[in-house]
C-alpha positions in Angstrom: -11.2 -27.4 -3.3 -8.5 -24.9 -2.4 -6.2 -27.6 -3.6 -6.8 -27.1 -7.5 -3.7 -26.0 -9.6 -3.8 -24.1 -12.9 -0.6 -23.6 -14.9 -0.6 -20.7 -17.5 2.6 -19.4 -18.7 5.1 -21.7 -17.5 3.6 -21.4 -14.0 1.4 -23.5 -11.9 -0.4 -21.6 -9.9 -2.7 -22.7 -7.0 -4.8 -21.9 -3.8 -4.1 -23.9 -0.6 -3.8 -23.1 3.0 -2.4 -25.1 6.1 -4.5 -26.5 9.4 -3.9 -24.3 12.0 -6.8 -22.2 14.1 -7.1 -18.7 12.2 -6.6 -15.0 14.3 -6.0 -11.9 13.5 -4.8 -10.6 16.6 -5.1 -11.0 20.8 -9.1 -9.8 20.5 -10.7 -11.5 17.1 -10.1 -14.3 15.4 -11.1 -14.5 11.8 -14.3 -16.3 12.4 -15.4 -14.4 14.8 -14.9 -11.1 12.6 -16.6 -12.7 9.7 -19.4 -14.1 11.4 -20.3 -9.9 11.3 -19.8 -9.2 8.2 -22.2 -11.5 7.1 -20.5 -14.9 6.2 -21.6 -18.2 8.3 -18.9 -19.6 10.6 -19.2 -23.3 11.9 -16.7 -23.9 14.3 -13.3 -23.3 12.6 -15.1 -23.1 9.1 -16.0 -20.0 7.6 -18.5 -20.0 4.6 -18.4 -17.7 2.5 -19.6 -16.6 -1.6 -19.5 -14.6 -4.0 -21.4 -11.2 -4.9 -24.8 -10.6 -6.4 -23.0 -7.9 -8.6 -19.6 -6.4 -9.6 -17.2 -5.3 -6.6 -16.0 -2.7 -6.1 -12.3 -2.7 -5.1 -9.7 -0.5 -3.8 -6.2 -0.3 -3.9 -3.5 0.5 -1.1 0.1 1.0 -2.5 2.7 2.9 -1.7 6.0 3.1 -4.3 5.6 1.9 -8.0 2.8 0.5 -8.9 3.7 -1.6 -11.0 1.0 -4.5 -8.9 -1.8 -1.5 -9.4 -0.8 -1.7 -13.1 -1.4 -4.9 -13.5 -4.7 -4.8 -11.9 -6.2 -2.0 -13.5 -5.5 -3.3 -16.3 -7.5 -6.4 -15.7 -9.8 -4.7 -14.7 -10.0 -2.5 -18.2 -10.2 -5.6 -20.2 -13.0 -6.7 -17.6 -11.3 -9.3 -16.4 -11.1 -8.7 -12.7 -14.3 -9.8 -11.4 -14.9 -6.4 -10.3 -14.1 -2.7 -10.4 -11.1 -0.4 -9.5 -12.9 2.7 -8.2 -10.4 4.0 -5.6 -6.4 4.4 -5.0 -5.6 4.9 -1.8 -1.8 5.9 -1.1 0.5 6.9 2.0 3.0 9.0 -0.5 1.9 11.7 -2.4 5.2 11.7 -4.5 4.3 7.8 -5.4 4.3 6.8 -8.7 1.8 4.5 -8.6 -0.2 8.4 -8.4 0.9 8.4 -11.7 -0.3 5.5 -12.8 -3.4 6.2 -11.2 -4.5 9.3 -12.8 -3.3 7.6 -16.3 -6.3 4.6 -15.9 -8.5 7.3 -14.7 -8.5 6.2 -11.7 -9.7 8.1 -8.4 -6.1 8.4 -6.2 -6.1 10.0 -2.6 -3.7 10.7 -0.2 -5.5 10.3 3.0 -3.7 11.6 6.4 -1.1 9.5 7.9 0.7 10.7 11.0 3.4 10.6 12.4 4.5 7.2 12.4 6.7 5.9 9.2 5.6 1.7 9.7 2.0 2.4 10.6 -1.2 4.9 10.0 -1.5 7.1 13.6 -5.1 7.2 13.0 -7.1 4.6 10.6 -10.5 5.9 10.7 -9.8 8.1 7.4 -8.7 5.4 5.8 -11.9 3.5 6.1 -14.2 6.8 5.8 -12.9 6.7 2.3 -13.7 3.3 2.1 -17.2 3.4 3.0 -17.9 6.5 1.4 -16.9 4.8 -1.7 -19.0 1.6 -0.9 -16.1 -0.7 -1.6 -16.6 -4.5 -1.3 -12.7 -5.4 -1.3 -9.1 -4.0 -0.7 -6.1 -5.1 -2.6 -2.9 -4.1 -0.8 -0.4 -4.2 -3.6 3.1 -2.7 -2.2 1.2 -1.2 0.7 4.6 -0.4 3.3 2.6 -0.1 6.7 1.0 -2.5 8.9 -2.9 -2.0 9.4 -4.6 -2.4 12.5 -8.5 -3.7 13.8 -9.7 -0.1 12.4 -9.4 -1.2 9.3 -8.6 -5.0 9.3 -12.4 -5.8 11.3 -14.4 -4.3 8.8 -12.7 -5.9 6.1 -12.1 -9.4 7.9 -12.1 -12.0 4.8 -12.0 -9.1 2.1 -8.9 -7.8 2.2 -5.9 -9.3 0.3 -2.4 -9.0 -0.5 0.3 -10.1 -3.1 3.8 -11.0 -1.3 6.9 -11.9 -3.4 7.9 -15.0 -1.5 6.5 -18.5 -1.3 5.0 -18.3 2.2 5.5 -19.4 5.0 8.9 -18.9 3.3 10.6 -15.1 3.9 8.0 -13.3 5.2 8.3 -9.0 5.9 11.0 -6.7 4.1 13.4 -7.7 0.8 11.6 -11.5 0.1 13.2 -12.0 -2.9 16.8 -10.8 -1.1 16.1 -13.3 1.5 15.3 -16.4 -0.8 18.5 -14.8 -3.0 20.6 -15.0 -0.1 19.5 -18.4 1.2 20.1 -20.0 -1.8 17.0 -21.6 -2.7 15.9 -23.4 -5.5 12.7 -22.0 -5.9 10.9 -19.3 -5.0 7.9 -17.1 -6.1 4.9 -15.4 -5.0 1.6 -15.7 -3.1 -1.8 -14.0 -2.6 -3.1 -14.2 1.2 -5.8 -13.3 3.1 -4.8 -10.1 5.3 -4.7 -10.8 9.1 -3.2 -8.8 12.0 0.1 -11.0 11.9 2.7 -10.0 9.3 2.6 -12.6 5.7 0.4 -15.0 8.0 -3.3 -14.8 6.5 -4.6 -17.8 4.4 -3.0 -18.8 1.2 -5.0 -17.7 -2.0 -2.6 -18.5 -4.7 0.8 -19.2 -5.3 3.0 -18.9 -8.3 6.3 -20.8 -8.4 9.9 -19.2 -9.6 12.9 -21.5 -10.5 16.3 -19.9 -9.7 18.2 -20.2 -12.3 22.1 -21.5 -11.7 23.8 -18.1 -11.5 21.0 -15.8 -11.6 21.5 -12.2 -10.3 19.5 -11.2 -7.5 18.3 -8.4 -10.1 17.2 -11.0 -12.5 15.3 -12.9 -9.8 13.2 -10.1 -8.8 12.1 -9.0 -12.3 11.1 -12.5 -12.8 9.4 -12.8 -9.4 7.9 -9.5 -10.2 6.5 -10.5 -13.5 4.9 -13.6 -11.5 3.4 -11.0 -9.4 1.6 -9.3 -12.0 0.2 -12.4 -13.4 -1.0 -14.0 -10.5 -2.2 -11.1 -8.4 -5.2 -10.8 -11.0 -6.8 -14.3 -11.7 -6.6 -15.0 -7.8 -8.7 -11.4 -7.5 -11.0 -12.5 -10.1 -11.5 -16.1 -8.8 -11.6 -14.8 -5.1 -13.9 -12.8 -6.2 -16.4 -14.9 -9.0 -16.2 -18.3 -7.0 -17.9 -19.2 -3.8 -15.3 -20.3 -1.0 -15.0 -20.9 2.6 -12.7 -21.3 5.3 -11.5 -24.7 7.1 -9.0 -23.7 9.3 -6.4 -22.1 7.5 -7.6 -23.9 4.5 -9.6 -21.7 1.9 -11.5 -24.1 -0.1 -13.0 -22.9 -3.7 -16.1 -24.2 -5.0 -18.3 -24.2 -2.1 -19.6 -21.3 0.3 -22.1 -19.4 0.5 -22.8 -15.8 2.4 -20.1 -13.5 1.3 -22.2 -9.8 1.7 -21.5 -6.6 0.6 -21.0 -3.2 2.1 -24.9 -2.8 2.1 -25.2 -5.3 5.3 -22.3 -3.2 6.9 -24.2 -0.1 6.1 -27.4 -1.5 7.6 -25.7 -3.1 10.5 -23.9 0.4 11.7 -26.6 3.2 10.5 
């Protein structure tokens, strides 16, 4: 079950959801969208497993990098679950370019518009995508909100790393927010990627003490660092064991259905 907890590190880490109907937006819900990409949807379940071979992932990011760093390099020690053909990035000035070209990675800048919070115009985006076969996206410091060009396709394979304990501090400056509030602890989680900002199904989570005193710059190095050890094993295991969906609850270690980009392919040609 989605319940299970692994500690490694000094962290627990652990995949769990909540019990409320899933959406990702006014016109599809989550099961519905899934249902087309090839999964089986009972009701508010969603079944899905894993891959008869590798995936094949891309990456959207936007500043550092240092979340692309951590999983390339998983994925160059072949400990991913799958592999890191594309880097797809709104800033051509980014470092995480840098870092891209340095793991031999293929970066590109596709088009963005006009518009600083958003993409004007998604299909690009996803022509990339599909040109490139990919199975999965991992947004990792991605700064714009996607929309159902891109979010349909990839319904149920699309993920994202936030530095916050959600629900807690969703959006901009998460680990100012818990700083400011004065919690006790904080950390980071891995979510499904819906239409609703922070909202899609808890993956895994990673727990951060505060420390009595602690900076708000020693915080986010430390969040950070849980970042780039959790974003990885929740990839691979997303990506290596068979889950479903109940609810909001993504349950490990039962599924079946997850399909690739060939079915896609097929369905649309």
């Amino acid at each position: 079950m989605g319940g299970r907890a692994q500690r490694a590190g000094g962290r627990q880490w652990s995949a769990f959801g909540s019990g409320s109907r899933l959406r990702t937006g006014p016109r599809f819900t989550l099961a519905e969208q899934a249902a087309t990409r090839g999964c089986r949807s009972h009701g508010v379940t969603i079944d899905c497993g894993v891959l008869a071979r590798p995936a094949r992932l891309a990456v959207f990011a936007s500043g550092n990098g240092s979340n692309f760093e951590a999983l390339a390099a998983a994925a160059a020690r072949d400990v991913l679950g799958g592999s890191l053909v594309v880097l797809l990035c709104d800033r051509p000035d980014a470092p995480v370019m840098d870092r891209a070209r340095r793991r031999g990675v293929e970066s590109i800048t596709p088009p963005v518009g006009r518009f600083r919070s958003r993409l004007e115009d998604e299909r690009p985006w996803l022509d990339v995508l599909r040109e490139r076969q990919v199975d999965v996206v991992l947004l990792a410091g991605f700064m714009r909100r996607l929309h159902t060009t891109l979010l349909a396709p990839f319904a149920g394979r699309m993920l994202n790393v936030h530095p916050s304990l959600l629900p807690a501090f969703p959006g901009l400056d998460a680990i100012g927010q818990a700083w400011r509030h004065g919690v006790a602890i904080t950390g980071c989680t891995v979510h499904l990627v819906e239409d609703a900002l922070d909202s899609g199904p808890i993956v895994a989570q990673a727990a951060v003490d505060v420390r009595a005193g602690e900076s708000r710059e020693s915080l986010e190095e430390r969040v950070h660092e849980a970042e780039h050890a959790l974003y990885p094993w929740a990839v691979r295991r997303f990506l290596t064991e068979a889950w479903r969906l109940a609810g909001r609850r993504l349950c490990f270690g039962e599924g079946a259905g997850l399909q690739s980009h060939e079915t896609e392919v097929a369905r649309d040609g």
